[in-house]
C-alpha positions in Angstrom: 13.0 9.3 8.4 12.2 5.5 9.3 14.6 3.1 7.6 15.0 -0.2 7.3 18.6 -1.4 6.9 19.6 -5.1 5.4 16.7 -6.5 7.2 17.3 -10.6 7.9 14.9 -13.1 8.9 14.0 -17.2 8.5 11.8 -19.0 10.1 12.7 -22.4 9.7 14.0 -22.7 6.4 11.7 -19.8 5.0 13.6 -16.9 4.4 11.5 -14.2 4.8 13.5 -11.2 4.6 16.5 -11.4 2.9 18.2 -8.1 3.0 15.2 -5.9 2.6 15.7 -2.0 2.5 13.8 1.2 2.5 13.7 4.7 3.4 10.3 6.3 4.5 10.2 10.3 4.5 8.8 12.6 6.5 5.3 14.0 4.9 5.2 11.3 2.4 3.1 8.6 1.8 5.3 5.3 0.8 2.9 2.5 -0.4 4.8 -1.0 0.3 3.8 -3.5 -1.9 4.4 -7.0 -2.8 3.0 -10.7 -3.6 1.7 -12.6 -0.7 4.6 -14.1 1.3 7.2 -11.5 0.1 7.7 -10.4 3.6 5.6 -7.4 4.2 3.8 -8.2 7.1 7.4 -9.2 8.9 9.0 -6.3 7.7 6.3 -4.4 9.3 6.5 -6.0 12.6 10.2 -5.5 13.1 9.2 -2.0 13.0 7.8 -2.6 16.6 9.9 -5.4 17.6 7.5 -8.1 17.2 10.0 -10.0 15.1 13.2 -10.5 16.0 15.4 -10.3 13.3 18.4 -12.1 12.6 20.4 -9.2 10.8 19.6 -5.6 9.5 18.4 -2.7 11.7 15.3 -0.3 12.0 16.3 3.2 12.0 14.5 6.1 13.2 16.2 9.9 12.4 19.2 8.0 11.7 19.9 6.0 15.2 18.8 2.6 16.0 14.8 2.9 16.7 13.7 2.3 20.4 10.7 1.7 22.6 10.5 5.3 22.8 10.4 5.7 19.5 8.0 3.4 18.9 5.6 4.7 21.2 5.3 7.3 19.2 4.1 5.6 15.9 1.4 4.4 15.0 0.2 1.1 14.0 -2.5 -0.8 12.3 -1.9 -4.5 11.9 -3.2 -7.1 9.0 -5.1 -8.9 11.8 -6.9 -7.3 14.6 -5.2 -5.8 16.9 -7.8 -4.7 19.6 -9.8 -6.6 22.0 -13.2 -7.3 20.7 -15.3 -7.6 24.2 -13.8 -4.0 25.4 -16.3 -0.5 24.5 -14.5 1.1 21.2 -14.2 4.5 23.4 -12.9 2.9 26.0 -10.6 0.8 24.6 -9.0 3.9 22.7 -9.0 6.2 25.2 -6.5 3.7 27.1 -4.3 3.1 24.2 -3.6 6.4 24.4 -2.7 6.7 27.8 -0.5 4.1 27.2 1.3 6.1 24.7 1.6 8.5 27.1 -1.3 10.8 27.1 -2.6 12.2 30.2 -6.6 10.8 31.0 -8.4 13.9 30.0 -6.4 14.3 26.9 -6.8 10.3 25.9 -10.5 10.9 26.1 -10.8 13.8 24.6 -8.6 12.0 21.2 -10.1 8.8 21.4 -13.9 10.9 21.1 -12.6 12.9 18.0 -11.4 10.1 16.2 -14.8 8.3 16.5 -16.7 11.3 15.5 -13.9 11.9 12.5 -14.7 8.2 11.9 -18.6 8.3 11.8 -18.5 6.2 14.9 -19.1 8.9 17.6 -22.7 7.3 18.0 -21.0 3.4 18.3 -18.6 4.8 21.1 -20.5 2.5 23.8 -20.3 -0.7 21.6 -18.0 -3.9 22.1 -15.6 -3.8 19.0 -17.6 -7.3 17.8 -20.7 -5.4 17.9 -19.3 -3.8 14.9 -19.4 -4.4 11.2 -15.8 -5.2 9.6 -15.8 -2.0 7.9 -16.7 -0.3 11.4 -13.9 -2.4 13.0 -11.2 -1.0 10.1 -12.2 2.5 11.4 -11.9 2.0 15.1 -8.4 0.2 14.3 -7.2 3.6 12.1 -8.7 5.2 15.7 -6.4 3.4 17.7 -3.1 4.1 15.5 -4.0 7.9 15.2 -5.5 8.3 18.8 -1.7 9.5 20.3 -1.0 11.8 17.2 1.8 9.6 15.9 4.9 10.7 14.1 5.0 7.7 11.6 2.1 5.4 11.0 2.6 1.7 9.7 -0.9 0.3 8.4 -0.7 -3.5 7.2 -3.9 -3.4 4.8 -5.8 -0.6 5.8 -8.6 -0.4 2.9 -8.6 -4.5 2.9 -12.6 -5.3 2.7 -13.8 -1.7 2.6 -16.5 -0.3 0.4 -15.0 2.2 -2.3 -16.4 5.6 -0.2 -14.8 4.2 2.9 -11.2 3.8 1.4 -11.5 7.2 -0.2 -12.7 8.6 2.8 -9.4 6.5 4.8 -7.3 7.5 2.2 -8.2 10.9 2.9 -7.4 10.4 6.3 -3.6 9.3 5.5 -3.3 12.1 2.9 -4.0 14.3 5.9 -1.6 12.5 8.3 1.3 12.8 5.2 0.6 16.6 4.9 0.7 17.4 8.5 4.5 15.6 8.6 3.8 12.2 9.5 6.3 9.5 7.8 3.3 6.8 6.5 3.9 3.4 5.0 1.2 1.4 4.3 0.6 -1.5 2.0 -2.4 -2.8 0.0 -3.3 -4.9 -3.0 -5.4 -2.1 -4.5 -2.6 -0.9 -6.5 -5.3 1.8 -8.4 -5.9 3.3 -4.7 -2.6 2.8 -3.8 -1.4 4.6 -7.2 -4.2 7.9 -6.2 -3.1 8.1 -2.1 1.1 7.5 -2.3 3.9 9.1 -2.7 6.6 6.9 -3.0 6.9 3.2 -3.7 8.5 0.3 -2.7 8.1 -3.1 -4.2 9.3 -6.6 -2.0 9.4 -9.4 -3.3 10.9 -13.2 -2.0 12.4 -10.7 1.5 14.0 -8.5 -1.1 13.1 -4.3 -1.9 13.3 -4.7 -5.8 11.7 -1.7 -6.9 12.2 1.6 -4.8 11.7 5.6 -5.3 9.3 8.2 -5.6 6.3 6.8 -7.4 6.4 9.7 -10.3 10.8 8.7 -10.7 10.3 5.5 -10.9 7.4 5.7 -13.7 9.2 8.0 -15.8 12.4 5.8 -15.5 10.6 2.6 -16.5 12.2 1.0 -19.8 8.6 1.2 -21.4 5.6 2.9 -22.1 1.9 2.3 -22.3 -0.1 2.5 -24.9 -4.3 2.5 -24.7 -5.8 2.1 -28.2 -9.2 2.1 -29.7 -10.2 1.3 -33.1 -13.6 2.0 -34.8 -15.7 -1.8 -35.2 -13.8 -4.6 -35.2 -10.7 -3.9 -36.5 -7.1 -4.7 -34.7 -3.8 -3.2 -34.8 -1.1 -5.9 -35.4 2.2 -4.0 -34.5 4.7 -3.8 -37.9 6.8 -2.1 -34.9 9.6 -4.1 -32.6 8.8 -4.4 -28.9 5.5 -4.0 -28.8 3.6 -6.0 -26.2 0.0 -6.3 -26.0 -1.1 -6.6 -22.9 -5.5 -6.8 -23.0 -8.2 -6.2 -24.6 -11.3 -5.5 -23.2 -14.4 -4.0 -24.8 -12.5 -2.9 -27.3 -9.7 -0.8 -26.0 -6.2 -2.3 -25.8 -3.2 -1.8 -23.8 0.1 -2.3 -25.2 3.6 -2.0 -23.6 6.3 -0.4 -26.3 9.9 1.1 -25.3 10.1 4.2 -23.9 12.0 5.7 -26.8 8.9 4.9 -29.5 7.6 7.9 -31.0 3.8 8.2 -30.0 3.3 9.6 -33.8 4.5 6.8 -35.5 2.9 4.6 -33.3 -0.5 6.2 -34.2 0.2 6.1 -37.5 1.1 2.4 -38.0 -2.1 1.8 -35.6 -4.6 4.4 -38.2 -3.7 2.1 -41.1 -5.3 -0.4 -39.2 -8.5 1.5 -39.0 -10.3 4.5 -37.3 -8.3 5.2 -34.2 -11.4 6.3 -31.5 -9.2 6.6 -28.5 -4.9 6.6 -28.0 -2.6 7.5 -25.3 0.6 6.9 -24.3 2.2 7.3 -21.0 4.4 5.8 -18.0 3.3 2.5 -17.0 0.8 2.4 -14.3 1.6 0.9 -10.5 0.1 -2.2 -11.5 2.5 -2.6 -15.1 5.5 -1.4 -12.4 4.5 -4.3 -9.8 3.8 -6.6 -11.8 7.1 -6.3 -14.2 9.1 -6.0 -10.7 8.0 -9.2 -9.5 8.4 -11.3 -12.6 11.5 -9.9 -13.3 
């Protein structure tokens, strides 16, 4: 389990973590989310001790993570992280020797991840040769290449095409399956709602929302409500704590307590007019995330 324990750091007089905590499992995907600025990225980077914190610990199996440790995880930074003048087969095949595989072995990894990757024919090229997509892919390469025991990606399906963050996501499914502790985080809440596990939502250096994705849902103190009505008509809610929330080409989304009963709900609504479409169900990650934050 990788753990992050009270986590402390300012720079200057920004306080970018401010006793964040989290638990990652093994065989679990954990999405980390949060608004830009709300410490991700640092959190991240104290994971490999490219921020030096000012109080808090990373744990790994419940002892104080070290470089050993750390060579052992995998990780794929916000920014690029490789050098973009060095062959992509190259470049991994050395990564991985520098997490300790033997030549042969490193070579042998580095050319299965670029065929995996759709890059086997690219394997001569300079990383700036390659289209940002492409250069994504190589940098999933280089945090897989050494067959890591946790992977930390810092926006791994940012400017992707919709098949090549499914086919990512597939990727990190795999990893989860196989045992590997994976926390990654994204502002495609949708994506990161199909590929994770468990969540956990930062905000101003502080974990505000944690859990397993399908606990937390369920435990929210509302429920969401998707409503259709035939032509033009509206629903105007004779019911307390309702929230509408939008409306867009004619189906609207409405927040109501947990406790409502769907029935009466779709009964006040049918006096409006023809209901064509209704559900109701846990909020979604992006009602969670967005609730979390303002709250």
């Amino acid at each position: 389990m990788l753990e992050l324990d009270g986590l402390e750091k300012s720079f200057g007089e920004v306080r970018a973590l401010d006793g964040a905590s989290l638990a990652a499992r093994p065989g679990r995907v954990m999405g980390f989310l949060g608004p830009n600025g709300a410490g991700k990225t640092t959190a991240m980077r104290a994971v490999f001790g490219l921020v030096a914190l000012d109080g808090g610990r990373v744990c790994w199996q419940g002892r104080p993570l070290g470089r050993a440790d750390r060579l052992r995880f995998g990780y794929m930074p916000e920014q690029r992280g490789l050098y973009p003048r060095m062959r992509i087969a190259e470049q991994l095949a050395w990564l991985g020797r520098l997490h300790g595989l033997g030549a042969p072995e490193a070579g042998r990894a580095a050319a299965s991840w670029l065929e995996r990757l759709g890059l086997a024919d690219r394997k001569r090229d300079r990383l700036e040769q390659l289209s940002h997509g492409n250069q994504q892919r190589v940098q999933l390469a280089a945090a897989l290449v050494h067959g890591p025991e946790a992977l930390v990606l810092d926006e791994p399906f940012a400017g992707l095409d919709p098949m090549a963050a499914e086919a990512l996501a597939g990727i990190v499914r795999e990893q989860a399956a196989a045992g590997v502790t994976v926390v990654f985080s994204s502002h495609q809440l949708d994506l990161v709602q199909d590929v994770c596990e468990d969540v956990a939502i930062i905000d101003r250096g502080r974990v505000v929302l944690s859990g397993s994705l399908e606990e937390v849902r369920r435990r929210a103190p509302h429920r969401r409500v998707d409503l259709a009505l035939e032509g033009e008509a509206e629903w105007s809610p004779g019911l307390p704590g309702v929230e509408r929330l939008t409306r867009r080409n004619g189906l609207t989304t409405y927040l109501v307590p947990a406790e409502a009963d769907p029935a009466a709900l779709l009964a006040d609504a049918a006096r409006a007019g023809r209901v064509t479409r209704f559900s109701f169900q846990p909020p979604t990650l992006s009602d969670l995330f967005r609730e979390a934050v303002e709250r």
